[in-house]
N, C-alpha and C positions, 0 to 999 in steps of 0.2 A: 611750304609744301615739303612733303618729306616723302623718298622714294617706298616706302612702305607701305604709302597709302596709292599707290599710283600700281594700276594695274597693269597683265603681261604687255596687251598691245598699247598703252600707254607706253612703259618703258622702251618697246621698239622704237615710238617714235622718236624717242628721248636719243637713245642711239643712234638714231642716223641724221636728228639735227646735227648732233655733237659731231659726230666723221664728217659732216657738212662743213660747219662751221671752223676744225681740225684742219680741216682741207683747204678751204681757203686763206687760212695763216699761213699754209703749207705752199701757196700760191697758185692753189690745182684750180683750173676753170669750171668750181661750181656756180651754174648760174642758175640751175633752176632745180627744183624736185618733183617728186610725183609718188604717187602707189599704185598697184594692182593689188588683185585678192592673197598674194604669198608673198610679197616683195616689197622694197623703197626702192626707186630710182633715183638716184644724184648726179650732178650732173646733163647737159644736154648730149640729146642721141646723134649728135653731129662731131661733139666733140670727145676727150676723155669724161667718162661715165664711170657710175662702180653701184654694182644691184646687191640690195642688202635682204639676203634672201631670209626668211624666216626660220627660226631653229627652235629646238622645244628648252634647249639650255642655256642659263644665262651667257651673252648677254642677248640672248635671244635670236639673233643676227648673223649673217656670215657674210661679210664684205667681197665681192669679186670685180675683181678692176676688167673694163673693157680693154687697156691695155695688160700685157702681162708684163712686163717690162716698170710697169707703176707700182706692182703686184706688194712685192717689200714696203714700200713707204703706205699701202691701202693697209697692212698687214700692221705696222709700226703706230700706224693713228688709231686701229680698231682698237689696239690695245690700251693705249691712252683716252678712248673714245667708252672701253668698261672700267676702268679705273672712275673715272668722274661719275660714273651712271651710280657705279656702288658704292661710292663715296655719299651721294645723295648729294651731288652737285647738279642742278638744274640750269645753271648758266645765269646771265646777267637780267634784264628787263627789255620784254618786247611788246610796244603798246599794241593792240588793235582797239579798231573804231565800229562803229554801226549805229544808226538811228532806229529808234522805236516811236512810229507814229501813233497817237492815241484818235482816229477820229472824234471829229463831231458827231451827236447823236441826231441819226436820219428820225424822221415821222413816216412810218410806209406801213402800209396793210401785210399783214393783219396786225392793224394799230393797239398793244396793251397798254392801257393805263398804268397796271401795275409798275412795271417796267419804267415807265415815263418817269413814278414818283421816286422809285428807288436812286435814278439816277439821280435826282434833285437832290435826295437827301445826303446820298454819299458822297458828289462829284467833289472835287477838290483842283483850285489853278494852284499849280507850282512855276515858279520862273525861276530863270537864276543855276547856278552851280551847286551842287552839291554831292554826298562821300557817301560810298559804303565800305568802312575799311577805308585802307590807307593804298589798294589795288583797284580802286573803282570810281571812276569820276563819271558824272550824270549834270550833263547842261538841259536844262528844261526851257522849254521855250514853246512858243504859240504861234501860229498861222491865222492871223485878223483878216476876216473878210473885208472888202471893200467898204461895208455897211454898216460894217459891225458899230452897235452902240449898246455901251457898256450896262446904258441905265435900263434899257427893255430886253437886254438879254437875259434871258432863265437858266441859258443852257451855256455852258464854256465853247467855244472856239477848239478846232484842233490841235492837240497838245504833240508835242515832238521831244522825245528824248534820246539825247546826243547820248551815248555810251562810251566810256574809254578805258579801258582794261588793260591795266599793268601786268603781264605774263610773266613769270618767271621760268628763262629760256636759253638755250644759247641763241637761237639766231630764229627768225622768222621762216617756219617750216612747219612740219604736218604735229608737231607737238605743241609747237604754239597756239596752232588754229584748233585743236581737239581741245586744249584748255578752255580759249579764247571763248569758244560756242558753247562753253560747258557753263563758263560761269555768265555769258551772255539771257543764257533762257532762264536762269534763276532772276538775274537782276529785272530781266521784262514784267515776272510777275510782278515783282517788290514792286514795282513802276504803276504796276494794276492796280495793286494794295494801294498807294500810295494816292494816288490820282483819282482814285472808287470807279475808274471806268479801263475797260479792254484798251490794252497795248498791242499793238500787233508785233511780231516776235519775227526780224526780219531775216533771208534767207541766210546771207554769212556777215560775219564781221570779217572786215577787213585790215590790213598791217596798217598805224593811221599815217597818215599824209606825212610827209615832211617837215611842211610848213608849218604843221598843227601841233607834231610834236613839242615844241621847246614849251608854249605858253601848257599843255596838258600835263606838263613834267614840271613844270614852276608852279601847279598848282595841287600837286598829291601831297604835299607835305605843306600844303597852306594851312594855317590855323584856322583863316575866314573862310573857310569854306565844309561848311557842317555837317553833321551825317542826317542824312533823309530820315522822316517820320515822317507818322500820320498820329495829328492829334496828340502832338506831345512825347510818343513812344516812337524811341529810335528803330529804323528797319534791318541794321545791319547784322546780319548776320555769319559774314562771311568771316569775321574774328573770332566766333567761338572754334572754330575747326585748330586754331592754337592752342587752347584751352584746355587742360586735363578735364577727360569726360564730353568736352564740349562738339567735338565731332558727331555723337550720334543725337543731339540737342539741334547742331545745325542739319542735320539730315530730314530731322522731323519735321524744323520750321522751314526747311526746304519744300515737301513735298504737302506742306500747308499752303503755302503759298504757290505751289503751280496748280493747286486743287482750285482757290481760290479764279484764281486766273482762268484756268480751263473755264470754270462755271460762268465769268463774265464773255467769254467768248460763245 
């Protein structure tokens, strides 16, 4: 990712991850963040805070410490805090998670045939792990009913796909999570594509667990673990954006694939 492509209220967030994460090297009690419509808040409103008010010039931001007294050291990290922004330093890696459920397909009135067969012909099970890029992990998995039996069933089972998304970031905050849902509603469609039926695209991804972390992270640079297709053709997209020219190629097959999606929903 490169800060060129990353727009103005993008870079704000960028901003005040970095005086976030600045801050607590610094040993300052950020423990939590927030926004309104002009503003970042850092920091909890109990303790020392610092509101990063909006501004039209880079770095867009103007830090003001709830104490005045912290005022110099808020002043000393802003500055260190545009340094890295212009440098096109995005910080380290921050996973978020989120599942995208594929129901089962219902039989309800008003019952189309048509409908019925297209599912037959497109539908696809996927299980297992699998890559888009080297920032995208996708654990596919199913929901077997009690009854289920493989040999009279026409129709797949509920499909479930686990999402894990490598952010590049300083610290888990409002830059993270804007990415995080950015490249989350792209991967839902793939998921659409991929599966021939409606994923549901769920409300936020979340920073992932703890616990989930180390095996999601011993498996982004696994060799066994392949990039998603359908039928042969890889889905990923998210690597042409490195690509001389290949940004407005991913853009296309960006907005093919949420077209796709839409119409199955």
């Amino acid at each position: 990712m490169t800060v060129n492509r990353i727009d103005i209220a993008a870079l704000r967030m960028l901003c005040a991850d970095w005086l976030m994460q600045l801050g607590r090297d610094a040993g300052l009690p950020f423990s939590q963040y927030g926004s309104r419509g002009d503003s970042f808040t850092i920091g909890s409103p109990n303790e020392l805070n610092v509101i990063g008010h909006f501004t039209d010039a880079e770095p867009y931001l103007r830090f003001v410490s709830s104490d005045p007294s912290q005022q110099p050291l808020i002043d000393s990290l802003a500055i260190e805090t545009a340094s890295r922004v212009k440098q096109g330093n995005v910080g380290s890696t921050v996973w978020h998670s989120a599942t995208c459920p594929a129901p089962g397909y219902q039989i309800a009135a008003p019952f189309s045939m048509g409908s019925f067969m297209e599912r037959l012909s497109n539908q696809t099970r996927i299980v297992g792990w699998w890559r888009l890029g080297s920032n995208v992990l996708i654990e596919f998995a199913e929901e077997l009913p009690n009854d289920w039996d493989p040999k009279n069933a026409l129709l797949p089972p509920q499909a479930l796909a686990h999402v894990h998304i490598a952010v590049p970031a300083p610290c888990v905050g409002n830059f993270s999570s804007h990415i995080a849902h950015a490249v989350l509603e792209t991967t839902a469609a793939i998921c659409s594509f991929a599966l021939g039926r409606a994923v549901s695209l769920p409300p936020s991804a979340f920073p992932t667990r703890p616990e989930m972390a180390p095996g999601v992270q011993a498996r982004q640079f696994d060799q066994s673990v392949l990039t998603l297709a359908r039928k042969h053709v890889a889905l990923d997209i998210f690597t042409l954006v490195g690509v001389p020219g290949g940004f407005e190629c991913f853009q296309r097959l960006r907005s093919a694939f949420l077209t796709f999606d839409a119409a199955k929903h």
